[in-house]
C-alpha positions as CSV (number, residue, x, y, z in Angstrom):
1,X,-1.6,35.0,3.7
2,X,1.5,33.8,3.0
3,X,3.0,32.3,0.0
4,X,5.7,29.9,-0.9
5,X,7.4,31.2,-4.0
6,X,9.3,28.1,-5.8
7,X,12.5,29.3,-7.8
8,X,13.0,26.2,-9.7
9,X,11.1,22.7,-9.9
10,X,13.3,20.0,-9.3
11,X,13.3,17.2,-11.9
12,X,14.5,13.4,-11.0
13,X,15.6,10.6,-13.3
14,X,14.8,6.8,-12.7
15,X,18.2,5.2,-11.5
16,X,16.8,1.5,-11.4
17,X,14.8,0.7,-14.5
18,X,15.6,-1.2,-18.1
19,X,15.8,-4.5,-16.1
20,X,14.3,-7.5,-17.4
21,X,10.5,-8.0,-15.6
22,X,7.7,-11.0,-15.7
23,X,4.4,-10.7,-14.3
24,X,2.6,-14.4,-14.0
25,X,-1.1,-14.8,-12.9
26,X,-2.7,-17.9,-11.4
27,X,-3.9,-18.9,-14.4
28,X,-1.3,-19.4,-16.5
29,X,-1.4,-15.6,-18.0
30,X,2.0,-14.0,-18.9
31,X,3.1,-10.3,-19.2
32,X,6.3,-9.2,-20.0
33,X,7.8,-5.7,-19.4
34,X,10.2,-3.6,-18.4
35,X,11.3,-4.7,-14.8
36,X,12.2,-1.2,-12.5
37,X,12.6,-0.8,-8.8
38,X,14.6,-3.3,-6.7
39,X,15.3,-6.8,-8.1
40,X,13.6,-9.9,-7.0
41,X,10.8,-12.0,-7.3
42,X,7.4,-11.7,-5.3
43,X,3.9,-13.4,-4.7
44,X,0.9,-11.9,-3.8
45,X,-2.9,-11.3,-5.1
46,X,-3.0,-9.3,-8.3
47,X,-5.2,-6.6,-7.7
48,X,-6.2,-3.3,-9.5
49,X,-6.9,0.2,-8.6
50,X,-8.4,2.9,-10.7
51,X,-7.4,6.7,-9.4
52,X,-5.3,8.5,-11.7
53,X,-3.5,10.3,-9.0
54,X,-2.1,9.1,-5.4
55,X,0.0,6.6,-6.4
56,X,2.2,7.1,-2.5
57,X,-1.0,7.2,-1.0
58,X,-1.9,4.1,-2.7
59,X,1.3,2.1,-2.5
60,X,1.2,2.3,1.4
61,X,-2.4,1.8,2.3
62,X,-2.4,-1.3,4.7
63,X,-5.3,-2.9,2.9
64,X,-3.0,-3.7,0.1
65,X,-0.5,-5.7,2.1
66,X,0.0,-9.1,0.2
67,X,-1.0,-8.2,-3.0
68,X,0.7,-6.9,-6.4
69,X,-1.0,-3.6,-7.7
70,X,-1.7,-2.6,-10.7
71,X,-2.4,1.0,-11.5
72,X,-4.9,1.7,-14.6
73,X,-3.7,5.2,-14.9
74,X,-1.5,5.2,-18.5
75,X,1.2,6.8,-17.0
76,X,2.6,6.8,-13.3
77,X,5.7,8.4,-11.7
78,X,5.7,11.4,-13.3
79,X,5.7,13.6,-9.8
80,X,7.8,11.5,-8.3
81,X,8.0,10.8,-4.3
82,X,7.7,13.3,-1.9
83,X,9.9,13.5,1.9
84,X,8.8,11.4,4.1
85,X,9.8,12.5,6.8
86,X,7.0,15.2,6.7
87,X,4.3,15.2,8.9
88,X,1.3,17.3,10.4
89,X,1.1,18.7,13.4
90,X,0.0,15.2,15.2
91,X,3.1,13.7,13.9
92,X,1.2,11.4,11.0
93,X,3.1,11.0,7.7
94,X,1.4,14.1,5.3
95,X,1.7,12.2,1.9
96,X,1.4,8.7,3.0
97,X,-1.4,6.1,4.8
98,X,1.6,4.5,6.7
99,X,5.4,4.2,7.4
100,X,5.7,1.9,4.4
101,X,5.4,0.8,0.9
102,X,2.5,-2.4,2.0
103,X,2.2,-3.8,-1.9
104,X,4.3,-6.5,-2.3
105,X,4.9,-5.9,-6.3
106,X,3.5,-3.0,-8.7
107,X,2.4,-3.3,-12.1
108,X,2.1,0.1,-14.1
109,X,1.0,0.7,-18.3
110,X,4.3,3.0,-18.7
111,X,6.8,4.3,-16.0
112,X,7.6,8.1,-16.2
113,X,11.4,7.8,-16.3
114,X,11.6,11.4,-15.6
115,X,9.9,13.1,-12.3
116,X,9.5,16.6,-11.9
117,X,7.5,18.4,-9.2
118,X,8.3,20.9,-6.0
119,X,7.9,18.5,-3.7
120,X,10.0,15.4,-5.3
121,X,12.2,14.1,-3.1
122,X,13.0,11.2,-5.4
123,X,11.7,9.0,-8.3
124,X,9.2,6.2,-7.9
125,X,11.8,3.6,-9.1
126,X,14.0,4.7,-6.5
127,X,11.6,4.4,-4.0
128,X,11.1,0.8,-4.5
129,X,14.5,-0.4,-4.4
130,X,14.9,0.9,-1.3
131,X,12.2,-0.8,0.0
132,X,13.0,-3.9,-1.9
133,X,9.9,-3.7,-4.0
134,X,10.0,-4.7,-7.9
135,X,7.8,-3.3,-10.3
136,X,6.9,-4.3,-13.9
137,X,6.3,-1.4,-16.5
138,X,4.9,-2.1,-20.1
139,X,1.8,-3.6,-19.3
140,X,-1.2,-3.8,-21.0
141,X,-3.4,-2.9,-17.6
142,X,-6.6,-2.5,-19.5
143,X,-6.2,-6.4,-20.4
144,X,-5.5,-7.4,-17.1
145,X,-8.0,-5.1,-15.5
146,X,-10.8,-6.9,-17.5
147,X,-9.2,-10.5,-16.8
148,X,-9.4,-9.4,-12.9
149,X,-12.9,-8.2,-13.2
150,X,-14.2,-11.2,-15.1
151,X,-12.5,-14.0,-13.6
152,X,-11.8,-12.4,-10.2
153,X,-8.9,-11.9,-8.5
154,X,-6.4,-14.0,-8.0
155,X,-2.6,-15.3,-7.1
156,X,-0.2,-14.2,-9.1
157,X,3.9,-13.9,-9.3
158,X,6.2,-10.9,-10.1
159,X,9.9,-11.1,-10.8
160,X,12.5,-8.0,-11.9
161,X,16.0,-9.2,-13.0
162,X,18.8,-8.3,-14.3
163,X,18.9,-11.6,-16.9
164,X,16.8,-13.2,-18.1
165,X,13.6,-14.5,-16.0
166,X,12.9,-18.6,-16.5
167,X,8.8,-18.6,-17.2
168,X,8.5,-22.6,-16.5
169,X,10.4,-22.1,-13.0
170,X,8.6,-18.9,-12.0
171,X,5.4,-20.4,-12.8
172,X,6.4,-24.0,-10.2
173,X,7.3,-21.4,-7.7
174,X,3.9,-19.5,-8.4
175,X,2.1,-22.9,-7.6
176,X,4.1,-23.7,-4.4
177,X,3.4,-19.7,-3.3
178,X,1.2,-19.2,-0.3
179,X,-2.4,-18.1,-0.7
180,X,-3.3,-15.0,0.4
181,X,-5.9,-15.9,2.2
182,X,-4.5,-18.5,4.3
183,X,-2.2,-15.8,5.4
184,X,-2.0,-13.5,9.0
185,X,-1.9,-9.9,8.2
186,X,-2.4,-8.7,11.8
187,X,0.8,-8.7,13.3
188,X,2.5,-6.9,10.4
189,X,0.3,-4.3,9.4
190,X,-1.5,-3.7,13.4
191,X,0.4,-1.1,15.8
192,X,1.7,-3.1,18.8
193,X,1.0,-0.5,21.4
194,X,-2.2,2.4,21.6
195,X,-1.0,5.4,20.0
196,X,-2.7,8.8,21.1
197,X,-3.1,11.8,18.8
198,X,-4.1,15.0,20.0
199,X,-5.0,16.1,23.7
200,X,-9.1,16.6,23.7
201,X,-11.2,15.0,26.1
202,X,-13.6,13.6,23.6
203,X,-12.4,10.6,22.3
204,X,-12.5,8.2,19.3
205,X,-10.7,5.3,19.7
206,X,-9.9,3.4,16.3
207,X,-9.2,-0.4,16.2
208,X,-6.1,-0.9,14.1
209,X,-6.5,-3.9,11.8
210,X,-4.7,-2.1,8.8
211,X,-6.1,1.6,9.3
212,X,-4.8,4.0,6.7
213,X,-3.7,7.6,7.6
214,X,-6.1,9.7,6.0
215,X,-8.7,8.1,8.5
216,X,-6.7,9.3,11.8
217,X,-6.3,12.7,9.9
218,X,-10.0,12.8,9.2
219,X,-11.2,12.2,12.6
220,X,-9.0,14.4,14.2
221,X,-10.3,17.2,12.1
222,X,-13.9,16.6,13.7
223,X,-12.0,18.0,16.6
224,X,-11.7,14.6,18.6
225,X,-8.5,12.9,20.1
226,X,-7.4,9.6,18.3
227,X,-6.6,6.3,20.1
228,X,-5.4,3.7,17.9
229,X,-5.4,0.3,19.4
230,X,-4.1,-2.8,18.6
231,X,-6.7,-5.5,16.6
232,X,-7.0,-7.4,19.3
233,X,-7.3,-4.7,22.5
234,X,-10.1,-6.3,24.4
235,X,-13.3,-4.4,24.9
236,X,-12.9,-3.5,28.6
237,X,-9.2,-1.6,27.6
238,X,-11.3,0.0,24.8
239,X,-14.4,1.2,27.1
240,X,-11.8,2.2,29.5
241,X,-11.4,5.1,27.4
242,X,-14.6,6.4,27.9
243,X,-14.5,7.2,24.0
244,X,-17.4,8.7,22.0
245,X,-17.0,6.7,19.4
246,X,-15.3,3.4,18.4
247,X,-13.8,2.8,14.6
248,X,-13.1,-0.6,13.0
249,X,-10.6,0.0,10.6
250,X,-10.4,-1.5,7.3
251,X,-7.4,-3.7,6.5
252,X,-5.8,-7.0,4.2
253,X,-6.8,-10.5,4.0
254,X,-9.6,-12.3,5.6
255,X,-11.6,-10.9,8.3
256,X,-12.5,-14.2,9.4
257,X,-9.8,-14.3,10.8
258,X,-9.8,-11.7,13.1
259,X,-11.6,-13.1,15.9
260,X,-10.1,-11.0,18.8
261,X,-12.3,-8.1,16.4
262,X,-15.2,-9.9,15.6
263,X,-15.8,-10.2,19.5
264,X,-15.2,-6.7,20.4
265,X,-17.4,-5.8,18.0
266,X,-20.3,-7.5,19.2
267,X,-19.6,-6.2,22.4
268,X,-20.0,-3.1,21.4
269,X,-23.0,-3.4,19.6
């Protein structure tokens, strides 16, 4: 067996943080905080998620496309973000369910201003503002978490800045913001072309309507080659394929929607 001996753990510290930050739900509900990440202002569903590790995982899962996450876990950042330019032996992304951050804003209790960990290739703030994605630290989460669970989700609007953030004008903007789900996730989070991994002849072919990594990696460790399609490959390209098995993929917004899916599903069945 061999093992990786690490000499010395790196340690990171956050670059863009101390800015000034607003988080505004639907309902009129305001949080301040500590604005980090890149500058700007954002609308999407507030949402929550409860792990209390995989925070890169998290941040680019496709289902999360059009929403502003919040994390419940206390404290996030501390291990920073790992290369991602590493992959497994298919070529998918090891640390991450896509090629992206997919949240459009992130909401966190407290943000580890210091990230230390062998694989830390840089800090979650810096992250972010190089994908042009604010975040809002300082946040009571637990009193948002309950407000989501009891009164459901719902729209909300994030804005970072280095001044000071106008309430009354963010919360006009807020009202003019697109709903979520009146909007078309397919063509952003879908791939555009079928993507093969692995060179079996039993196959599973996986409909792509926001599929996350760790699914492609899972069936592919049952030993079958992966075809990932677009959302709306027609059944006959599909059963071309002579596959053992077809996946629908989970994914953002409203499966209504989807109708090229629905269809092809039906087929199948």
């Amino acid at each position: 067996m061999h093992i990786t001996r690490v000499t010395k753990i790196p340690t990171k510290k956050a670059k863009h943080v101390n800015k000034f930050g607003k988080l505004i739900l639907k309902d009129g509900t305001v949080f301040d905080g500590m604005g980090f990440g890149y500058s700007g202002t954002t609308f999407g569903e507030a949402v929550f998620n409860t792990g209390m590790v995989g925070y890169t995982e998290a941040l680019t899962d496709p289902s999360y496309s059009g929403q502003i996450l919040a994390l419940t876990y206390p404290l996030v950042g501390n291990y920073g973000v790992p290369d991602q330019s590493i992959k497994d032996e298919d070529g998918i992304k090891k640390y991450f369910e896509s090629d992206k951050i997919q949240v459009r804003g992130l909401v966190v209790h407290e943000l580890s201003l210091t990230a230390s960990h062998w694989h830390a290739a840089m800090t979650l703030d810096e992250w972010l503002y190089d994908e042009k994605i604010p975040g809002i630290s300082g946040i009571d989460t637990r009193a948002l978490t309950r407000k989501l669970c009891t009164s459901g989700v719902m729209m909300a609007a994030l804005a970072v800045s280095e001044t000071e953030i106008d309430e009354n004008e963010l919360k006009k903007k807020l009202a003019d913001a697109k709903n979520y789900n009146s909007e078309e996730f397919m063509d952003v989070v879908s791939t555009k072309e079928p993507q093969i991994y692995g060179k079996e002849n039993d196959t599973v072919v996986v409909v792509d309507t926001g599929v996350k990594n760790a699914i492609l990696r899972n069936v592919r460790k049952l030993g079958y080659k992966v075809i990932k399609v677009p959302w709306n490959y027609s059944v006959e390209k599909i059963l071309s394929y002579n596959p053992k098995g077809v996946i629908l993929s989970n994914g953002p917004g409203d499966p209504q929607k989807c109708v090229e899916t629905m269809k092809t599903a039906k087929a199948l069945i």
